[in-house]
N, C-alpha and C positions, 0 to 999 in steps of 0.2 A: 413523291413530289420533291424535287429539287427545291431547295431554299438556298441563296445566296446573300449570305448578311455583311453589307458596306460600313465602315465605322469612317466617319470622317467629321469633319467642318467646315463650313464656311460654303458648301453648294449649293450653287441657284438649283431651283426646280428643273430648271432646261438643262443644266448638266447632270441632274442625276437621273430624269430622262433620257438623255444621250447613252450615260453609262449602263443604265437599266437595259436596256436595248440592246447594245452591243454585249451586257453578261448573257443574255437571251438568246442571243444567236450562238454563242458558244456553247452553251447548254445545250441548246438542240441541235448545234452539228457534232456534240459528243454523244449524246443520248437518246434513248426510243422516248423519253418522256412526252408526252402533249400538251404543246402548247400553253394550254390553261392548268397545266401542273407547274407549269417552273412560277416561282418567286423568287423577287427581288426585291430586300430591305434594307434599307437606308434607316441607321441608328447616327442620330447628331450627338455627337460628344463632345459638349464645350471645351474650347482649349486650355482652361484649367484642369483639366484630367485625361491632359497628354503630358508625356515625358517624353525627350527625344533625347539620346545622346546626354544623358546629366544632366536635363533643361529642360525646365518647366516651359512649355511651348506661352503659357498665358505670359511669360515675363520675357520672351525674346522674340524677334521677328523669324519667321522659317527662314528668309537666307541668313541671319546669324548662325541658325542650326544647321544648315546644312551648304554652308559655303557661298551660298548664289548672290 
């Protein structure tokens, strides 16, 4: 059984849908797996326990972290 574990924040339901989906099709145009063996999970990790680049992501906006 393929399991695919997502770590992120801040995803509507509808994107991690969308992404669920498209890890799924990947999975199964690499794999003989079936169908109903691949999983896909979405772990929420609030952004006080991200670190990016020296930076507590709870204390800066992502384009301060990363340019944008």
């Amino acid at each position: 059984m393929p399991l695919v574990r997502v770590s992120a924040f801040g995803l509507s339901p509808e994107t991690k849908k969308q992404i669920a989906s498209e890890i799924h099709e990947v999975i199964m145009h690499n794999t003989a797996a079936p169908p109903e063996a691949v999983w896909v999970m979405f772990e929420d990790v609030p952004r006080e326990n991200w670190m990016i680049n020296e930076a507590m992501l709870s204390e800066k906006h992502p384009g301060e972290i990363f340019g944008g």
